[in-house]
Biotite code that builds the C-alpha atoms (Angstrom):
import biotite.structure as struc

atoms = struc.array([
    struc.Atom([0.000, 0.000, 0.000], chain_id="A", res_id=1, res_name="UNK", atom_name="CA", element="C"),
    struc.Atom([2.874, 2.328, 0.655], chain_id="A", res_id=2, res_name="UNK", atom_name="CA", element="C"),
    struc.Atom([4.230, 1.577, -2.922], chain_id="A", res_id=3, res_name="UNK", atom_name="CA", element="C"),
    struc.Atom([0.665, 2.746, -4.490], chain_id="A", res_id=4, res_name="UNK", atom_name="CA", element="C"),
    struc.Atom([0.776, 5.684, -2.016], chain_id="A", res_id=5, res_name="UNK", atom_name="CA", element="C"),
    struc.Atom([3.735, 7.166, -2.694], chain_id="A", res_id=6, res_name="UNK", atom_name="CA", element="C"),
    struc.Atom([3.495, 6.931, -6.258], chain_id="A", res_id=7, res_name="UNK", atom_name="CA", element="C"),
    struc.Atom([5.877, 4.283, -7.234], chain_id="A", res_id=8, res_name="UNK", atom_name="CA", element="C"),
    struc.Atom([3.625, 2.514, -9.798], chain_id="A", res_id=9, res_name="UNK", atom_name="CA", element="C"),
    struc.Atom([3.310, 5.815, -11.843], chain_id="A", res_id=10, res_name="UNK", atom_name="CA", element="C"),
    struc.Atom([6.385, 6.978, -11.901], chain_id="A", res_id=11, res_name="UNK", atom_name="CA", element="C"),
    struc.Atom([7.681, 2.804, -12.906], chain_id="A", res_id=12, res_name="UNK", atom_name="CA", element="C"),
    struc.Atom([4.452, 3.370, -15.671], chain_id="A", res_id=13, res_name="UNK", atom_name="CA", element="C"),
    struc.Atom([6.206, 6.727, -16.838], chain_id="A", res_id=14, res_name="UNK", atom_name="CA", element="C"),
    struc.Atom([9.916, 5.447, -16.657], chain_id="A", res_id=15, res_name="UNK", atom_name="CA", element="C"),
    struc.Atom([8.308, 2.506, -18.796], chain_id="A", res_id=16, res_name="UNK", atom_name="CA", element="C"),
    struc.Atom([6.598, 5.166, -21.662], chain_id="A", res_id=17, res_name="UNK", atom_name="CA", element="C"),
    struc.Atom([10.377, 6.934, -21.750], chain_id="A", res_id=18, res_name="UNK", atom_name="CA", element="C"),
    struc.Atom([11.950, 3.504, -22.236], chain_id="A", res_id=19, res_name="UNK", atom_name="CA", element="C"),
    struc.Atom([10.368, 2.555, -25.606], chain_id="A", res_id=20, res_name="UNK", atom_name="CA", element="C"),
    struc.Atom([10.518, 5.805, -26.558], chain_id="A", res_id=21, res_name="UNK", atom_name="CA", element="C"),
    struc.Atom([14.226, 5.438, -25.990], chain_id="A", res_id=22, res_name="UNK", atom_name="CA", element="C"),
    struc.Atom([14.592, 2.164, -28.145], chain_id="A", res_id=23, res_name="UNK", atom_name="CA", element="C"),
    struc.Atom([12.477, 3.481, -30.523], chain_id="A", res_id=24, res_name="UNK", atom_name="CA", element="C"),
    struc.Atom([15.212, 6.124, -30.775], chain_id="A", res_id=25, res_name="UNK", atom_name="CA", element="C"),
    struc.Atom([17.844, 4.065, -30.673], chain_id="A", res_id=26, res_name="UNK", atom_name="CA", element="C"),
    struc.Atom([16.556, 2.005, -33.259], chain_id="A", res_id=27, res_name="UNK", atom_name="CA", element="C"),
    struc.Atom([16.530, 4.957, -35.832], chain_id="A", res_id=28, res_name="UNK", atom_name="CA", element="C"),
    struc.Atom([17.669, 7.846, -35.210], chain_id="A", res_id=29, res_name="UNK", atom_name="CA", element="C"),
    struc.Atom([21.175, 9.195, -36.696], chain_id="A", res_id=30, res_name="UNK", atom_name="CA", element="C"),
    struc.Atom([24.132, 9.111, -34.312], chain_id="A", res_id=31, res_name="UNK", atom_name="CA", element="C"),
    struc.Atom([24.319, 12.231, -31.885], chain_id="A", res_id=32, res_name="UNK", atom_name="CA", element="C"),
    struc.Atom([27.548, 12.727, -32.584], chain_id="A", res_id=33, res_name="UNK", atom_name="CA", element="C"),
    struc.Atom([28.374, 11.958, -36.335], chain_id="A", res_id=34, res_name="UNK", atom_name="CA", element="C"),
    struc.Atom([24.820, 12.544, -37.700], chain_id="A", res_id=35, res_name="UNK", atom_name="CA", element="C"),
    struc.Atom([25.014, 9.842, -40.095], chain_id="A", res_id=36, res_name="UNK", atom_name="CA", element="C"),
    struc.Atom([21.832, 8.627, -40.200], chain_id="A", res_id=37, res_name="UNK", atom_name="CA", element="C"),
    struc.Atom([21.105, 4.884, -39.220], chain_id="A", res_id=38, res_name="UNK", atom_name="CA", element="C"),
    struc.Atom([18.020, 2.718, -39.255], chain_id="A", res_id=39, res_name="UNK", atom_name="CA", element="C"),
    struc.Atom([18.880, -1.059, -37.758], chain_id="A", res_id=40, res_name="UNK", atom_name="CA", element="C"),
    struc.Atom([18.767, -3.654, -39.629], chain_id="A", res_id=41, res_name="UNK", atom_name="CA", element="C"),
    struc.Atom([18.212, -6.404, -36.879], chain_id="A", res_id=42, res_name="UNK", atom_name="CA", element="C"),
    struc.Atom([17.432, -5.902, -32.654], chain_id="A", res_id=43, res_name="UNK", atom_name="CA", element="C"),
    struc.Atom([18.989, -7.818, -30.220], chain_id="A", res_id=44, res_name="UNK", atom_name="CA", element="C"),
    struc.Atom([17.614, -7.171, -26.986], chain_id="A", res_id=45, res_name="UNK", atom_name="CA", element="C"),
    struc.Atom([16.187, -8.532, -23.930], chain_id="A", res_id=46, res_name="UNK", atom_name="CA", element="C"),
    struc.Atom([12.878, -9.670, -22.370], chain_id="A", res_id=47, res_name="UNK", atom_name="CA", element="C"),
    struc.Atom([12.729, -6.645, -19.688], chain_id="A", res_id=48, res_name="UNK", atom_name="CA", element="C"),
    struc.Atom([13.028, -3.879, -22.265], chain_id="A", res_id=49, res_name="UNK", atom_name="CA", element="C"),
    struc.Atom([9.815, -4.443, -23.806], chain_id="A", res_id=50, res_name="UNK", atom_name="CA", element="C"),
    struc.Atom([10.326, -2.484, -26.942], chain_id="A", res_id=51, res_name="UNK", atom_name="CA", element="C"),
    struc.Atom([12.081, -5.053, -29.263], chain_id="A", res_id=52, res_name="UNK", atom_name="CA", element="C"),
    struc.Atom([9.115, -6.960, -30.590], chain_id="A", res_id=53, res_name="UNK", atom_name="CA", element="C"),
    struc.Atom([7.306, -3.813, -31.483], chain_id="A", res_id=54, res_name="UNK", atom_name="CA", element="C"),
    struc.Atom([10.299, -1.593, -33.389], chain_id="A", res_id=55, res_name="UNK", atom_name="CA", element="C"),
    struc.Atom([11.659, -4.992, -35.317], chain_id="A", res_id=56, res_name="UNK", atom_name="CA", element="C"),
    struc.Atom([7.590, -5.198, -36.651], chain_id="A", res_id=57, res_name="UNK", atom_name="CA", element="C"),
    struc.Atom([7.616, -1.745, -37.671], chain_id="A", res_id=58, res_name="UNK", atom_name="CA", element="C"),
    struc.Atom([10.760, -2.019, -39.043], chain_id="A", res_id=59, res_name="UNK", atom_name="CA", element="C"),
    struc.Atom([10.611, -5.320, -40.358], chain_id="A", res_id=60, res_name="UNK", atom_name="CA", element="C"),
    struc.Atom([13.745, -6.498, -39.416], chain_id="A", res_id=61, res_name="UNK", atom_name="CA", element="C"),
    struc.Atom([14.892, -9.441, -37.663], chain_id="A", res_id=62, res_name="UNK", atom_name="CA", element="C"),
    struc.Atom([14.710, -10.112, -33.706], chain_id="A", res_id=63, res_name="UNK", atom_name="CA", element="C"),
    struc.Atom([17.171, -11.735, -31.539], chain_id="A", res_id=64, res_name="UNK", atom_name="CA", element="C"),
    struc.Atom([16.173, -11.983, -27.507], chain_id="A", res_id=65, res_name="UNK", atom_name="CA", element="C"),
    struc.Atom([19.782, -12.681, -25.223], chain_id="A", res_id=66, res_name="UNK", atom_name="CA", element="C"),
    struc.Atom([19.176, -12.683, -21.359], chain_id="A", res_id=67, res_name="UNK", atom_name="CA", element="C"),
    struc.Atom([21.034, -14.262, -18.373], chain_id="A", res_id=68, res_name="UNK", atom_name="CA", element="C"),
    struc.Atom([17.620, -15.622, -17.244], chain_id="A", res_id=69, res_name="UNK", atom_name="CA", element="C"),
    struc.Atom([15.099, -18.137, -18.796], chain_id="A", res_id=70, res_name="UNK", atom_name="CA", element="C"),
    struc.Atom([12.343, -16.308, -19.910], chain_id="A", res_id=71, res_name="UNK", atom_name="CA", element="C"),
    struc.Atom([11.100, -18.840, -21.982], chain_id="A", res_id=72, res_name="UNK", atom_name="CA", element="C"),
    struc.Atom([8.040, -20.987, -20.942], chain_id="A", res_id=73, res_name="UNK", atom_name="CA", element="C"),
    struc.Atom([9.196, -24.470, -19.886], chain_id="A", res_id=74, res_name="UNK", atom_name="CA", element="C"),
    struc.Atom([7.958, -27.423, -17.199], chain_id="A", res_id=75, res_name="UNK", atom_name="CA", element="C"),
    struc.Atom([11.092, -27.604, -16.159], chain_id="A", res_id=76, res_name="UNK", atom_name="CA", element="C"),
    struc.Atom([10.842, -24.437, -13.576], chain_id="A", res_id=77, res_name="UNK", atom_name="CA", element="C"),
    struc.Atom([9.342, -21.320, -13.036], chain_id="A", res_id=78, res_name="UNK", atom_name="CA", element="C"),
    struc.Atom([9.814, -18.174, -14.671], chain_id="A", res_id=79, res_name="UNK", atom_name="CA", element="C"),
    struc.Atom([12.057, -15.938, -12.314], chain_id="A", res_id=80, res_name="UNK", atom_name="CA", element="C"),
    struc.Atom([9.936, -13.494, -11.699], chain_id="A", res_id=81, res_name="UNK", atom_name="CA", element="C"),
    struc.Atom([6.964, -15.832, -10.425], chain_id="A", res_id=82, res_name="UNK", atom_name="CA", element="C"),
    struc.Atom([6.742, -16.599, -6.868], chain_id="A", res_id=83, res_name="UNK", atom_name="CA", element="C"),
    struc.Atom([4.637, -20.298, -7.511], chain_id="A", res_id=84, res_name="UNK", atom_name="CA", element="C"),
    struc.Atom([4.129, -22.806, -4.789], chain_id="A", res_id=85, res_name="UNK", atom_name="CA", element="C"),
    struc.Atom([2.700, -26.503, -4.537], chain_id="A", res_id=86, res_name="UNK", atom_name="CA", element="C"),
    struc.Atom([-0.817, -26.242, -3.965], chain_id="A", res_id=87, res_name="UNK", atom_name="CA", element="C"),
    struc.Atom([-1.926, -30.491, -5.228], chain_id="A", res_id=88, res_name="UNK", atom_name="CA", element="C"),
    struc.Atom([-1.288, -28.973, -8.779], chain_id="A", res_id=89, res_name="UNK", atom_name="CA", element="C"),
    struc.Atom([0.986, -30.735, -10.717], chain_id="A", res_id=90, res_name="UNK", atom_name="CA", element="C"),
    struc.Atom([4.859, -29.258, -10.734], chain_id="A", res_id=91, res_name="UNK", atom_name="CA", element="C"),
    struc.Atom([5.513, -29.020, -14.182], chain_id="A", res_id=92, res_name="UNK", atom_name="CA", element="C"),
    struc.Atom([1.897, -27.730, -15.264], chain_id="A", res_id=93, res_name="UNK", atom_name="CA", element="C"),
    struc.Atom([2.821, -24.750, -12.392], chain_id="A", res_id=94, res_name="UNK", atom_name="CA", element="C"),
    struc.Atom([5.899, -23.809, -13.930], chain_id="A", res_id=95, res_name="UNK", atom_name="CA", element="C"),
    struc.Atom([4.977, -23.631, -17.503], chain_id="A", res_id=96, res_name="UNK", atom_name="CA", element="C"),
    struc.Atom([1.777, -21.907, -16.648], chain_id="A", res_id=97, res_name="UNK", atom_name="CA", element="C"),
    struc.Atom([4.237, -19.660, -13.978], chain_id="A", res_id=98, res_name="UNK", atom_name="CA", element="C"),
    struc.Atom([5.067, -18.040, -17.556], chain_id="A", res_id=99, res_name="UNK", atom_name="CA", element="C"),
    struc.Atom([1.831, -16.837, -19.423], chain_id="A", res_id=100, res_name="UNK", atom_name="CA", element="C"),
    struc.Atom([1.104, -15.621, -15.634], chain_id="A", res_id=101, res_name="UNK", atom_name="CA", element="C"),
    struc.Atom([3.985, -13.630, -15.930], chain_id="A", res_id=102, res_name="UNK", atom_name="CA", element="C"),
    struc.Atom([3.036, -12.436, -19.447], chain_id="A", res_id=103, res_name="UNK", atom_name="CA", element="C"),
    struc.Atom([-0.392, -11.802, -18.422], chain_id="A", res_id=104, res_name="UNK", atom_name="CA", element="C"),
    struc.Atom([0.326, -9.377, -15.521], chain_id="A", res_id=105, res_name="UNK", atom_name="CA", element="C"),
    struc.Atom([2.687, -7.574, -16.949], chain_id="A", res_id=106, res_name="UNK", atom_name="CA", element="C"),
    struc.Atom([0.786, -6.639, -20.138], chain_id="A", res_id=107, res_name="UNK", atom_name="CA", element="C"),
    struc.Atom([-1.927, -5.928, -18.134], chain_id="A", res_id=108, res_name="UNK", atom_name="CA", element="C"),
    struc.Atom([-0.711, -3.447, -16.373], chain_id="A", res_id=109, res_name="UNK", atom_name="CA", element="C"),
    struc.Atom([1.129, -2.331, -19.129], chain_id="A", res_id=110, res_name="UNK", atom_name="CA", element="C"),
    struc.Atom([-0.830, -2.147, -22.443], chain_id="A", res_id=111, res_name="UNK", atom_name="CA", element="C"),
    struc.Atom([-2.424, 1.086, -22.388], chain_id="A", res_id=112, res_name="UNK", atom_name="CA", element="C"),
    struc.Atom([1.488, 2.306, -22.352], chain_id="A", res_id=113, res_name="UNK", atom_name="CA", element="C"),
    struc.Atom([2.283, 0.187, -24.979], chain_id="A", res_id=114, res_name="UNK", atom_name="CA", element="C"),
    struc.Atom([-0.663, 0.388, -27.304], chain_id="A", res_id=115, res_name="UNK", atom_name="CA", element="C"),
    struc.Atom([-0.544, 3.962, -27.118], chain_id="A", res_id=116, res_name="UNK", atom_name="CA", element="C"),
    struc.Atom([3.042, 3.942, -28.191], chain_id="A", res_id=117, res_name="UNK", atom_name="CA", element="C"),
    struc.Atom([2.253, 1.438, -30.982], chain_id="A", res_id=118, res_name="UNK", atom_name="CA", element="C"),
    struc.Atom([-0.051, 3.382, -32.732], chain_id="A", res_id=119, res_name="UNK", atom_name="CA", element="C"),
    struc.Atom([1.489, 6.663, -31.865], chain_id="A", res_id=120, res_name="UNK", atom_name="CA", element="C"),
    struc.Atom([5.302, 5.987, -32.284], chain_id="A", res_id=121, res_name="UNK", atom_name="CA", element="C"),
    struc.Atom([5.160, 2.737, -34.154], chain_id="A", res_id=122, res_name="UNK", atom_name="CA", element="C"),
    struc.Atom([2.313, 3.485, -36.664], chain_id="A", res_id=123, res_name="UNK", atom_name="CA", element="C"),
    struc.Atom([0.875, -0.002, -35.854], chain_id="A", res_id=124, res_name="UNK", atom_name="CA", element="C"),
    struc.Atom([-2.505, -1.533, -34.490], chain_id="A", res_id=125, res_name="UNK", atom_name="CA", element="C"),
    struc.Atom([-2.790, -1.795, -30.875], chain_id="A", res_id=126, res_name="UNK", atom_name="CA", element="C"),
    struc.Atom([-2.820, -5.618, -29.269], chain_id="A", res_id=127, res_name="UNK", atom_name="CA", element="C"),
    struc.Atom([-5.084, -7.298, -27.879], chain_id="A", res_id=128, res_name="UNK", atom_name="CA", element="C"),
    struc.Atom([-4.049, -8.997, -24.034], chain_id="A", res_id=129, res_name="UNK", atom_name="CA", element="C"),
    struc.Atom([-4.354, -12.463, -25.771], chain_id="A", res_id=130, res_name="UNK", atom_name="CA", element="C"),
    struc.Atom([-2.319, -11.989, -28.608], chain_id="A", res_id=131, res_name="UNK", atom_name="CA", element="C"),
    struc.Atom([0.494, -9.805, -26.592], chain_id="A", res_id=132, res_name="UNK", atom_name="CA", element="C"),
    struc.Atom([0.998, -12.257, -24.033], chain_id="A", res_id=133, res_name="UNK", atom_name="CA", element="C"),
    struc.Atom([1.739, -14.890, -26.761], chain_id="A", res_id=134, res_name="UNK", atom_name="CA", element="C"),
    struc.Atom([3.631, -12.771, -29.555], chain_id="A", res_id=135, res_name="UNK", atom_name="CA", element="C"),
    struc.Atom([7.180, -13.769, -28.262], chain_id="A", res_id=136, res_name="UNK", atom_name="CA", element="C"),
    struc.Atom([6.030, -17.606, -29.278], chain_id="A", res_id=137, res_name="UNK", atom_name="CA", element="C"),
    struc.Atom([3.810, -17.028, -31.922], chain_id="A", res_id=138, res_name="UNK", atom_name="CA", element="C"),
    struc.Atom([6.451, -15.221, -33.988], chain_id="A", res_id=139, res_name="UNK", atom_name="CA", element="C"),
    struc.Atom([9.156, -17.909, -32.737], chain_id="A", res_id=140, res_name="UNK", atom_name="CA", element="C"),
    struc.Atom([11.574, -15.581, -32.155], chain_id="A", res_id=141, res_name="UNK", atom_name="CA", element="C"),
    struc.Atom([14.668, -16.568, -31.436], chain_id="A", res_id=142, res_name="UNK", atom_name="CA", element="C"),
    struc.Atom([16.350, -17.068, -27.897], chain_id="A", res_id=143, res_name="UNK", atom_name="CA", element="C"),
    struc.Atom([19.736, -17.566, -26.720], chain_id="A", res_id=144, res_name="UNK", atom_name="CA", element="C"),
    struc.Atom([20.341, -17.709, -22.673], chain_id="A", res_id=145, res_name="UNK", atom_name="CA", element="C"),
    struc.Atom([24.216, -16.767, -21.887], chain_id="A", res_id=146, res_name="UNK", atom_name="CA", element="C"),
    struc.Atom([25.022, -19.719, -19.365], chain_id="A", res_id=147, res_name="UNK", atom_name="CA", element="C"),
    struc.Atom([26.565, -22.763, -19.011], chain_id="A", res_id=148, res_name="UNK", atom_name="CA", element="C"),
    struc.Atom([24.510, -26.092, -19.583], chain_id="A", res_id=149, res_name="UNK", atom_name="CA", element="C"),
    struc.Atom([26.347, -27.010, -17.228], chain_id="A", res_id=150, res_name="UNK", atom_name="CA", element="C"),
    struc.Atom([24.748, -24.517, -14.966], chain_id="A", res_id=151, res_name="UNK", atom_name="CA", element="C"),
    struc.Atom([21.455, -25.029, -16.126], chain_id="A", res_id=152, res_name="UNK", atom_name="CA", element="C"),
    struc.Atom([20.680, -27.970, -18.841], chain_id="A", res_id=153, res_name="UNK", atom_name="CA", element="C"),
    struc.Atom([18.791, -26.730, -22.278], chain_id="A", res_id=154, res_name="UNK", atom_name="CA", element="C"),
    struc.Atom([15.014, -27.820, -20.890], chain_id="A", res_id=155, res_name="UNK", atom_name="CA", element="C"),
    struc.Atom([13.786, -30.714, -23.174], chain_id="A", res_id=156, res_name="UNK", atom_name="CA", element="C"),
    struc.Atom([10.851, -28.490, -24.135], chain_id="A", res_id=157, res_name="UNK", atom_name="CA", element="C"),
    struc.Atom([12.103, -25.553, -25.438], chain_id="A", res_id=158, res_name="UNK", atom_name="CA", element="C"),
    struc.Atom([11.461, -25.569, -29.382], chain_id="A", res_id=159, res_name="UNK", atom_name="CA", element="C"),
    struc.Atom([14.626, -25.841, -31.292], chain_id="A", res_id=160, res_name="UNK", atom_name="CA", element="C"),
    struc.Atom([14.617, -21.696, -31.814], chain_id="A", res_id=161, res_name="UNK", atom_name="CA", element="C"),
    struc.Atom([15.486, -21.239, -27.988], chain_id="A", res_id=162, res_name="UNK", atom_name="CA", element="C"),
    struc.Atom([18.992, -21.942, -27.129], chain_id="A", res_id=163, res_name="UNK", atom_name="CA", element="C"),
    struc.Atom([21.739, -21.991, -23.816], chain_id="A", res_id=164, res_name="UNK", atom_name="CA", element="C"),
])
């Protein structure tokens, strides 16, 4: 309550709108210093940045997701940012749902944000929760996770366009 009080979540929700802006930016606008002018011609970003799917669709261009941290649905555990727990529910059904949970909250509380960007910045349709939650898959965009297998085994689930 303290968080909501003090105006955390708005000013998280703002720092959020100045991000994609930001990538958006970065994405095409000439260097600052040399002023050549630049347009990319593939993203690689990660998960928490939220503005990758969205500029390499309006720019057409190729997407490449790196990250230190599955973000990837698999049984094999949880997403990171999920805070699941036995309740009679089957362990591997838990963590791969832990995932479109993850998805699910976060677009909800962002999409306004984002849709508004879309069609203002972007030039493209807004997105529905559904489809957002599920874009990452549905577009089978590739994955690669910077550890050791030995750390932490490729799960036998991922689809052959997520790699360790």
């Amino acid at each position: 309550m303290s968080t909501i009080a003090g105006g955390e979540i708005g000013r998280k929700r703002q720092m959020i709108a100045e991000m994609l802006d930001g990538c958006w930016r970065s994405c095409v606008e000439p260097d600052p210093e040399t002023k050549i002018p630049f347009v990319a011609d593939a993203i690689i970003a990660n998960p928490p940045s939220f503005a990758h799917i969205h500029c390499a669709q309006a720019l057409g261009v190729p997407l490449h997701m790196m990250f230190t941290m599955p973000w990837s649905p698999t049984k094999e555990f949880p997403h990171p940012l999920a805070n699941v727990k036995g309740s009679g529910t089957d362990a591997s059904l838990r963590n791969y749902m832990s995932y479109s949970m993850v998805e699910l909250l976060t677009w909800s509380g962002l999409a306004d944000i984002i849709n508004r960007w879309r069609v203002k910045a972007l030039n493209l349709e807004e997105l529905s929760p559904r489809t957002a939650a599920g874009l990452m898959e549905a577009m089978q965009v590739p994955h690669t996770y910077c550890w050791s297998p030995a750390l932490i085994p490729k799960p036998l689930d991922w689809p052959s366009y997520i790699g360790s």
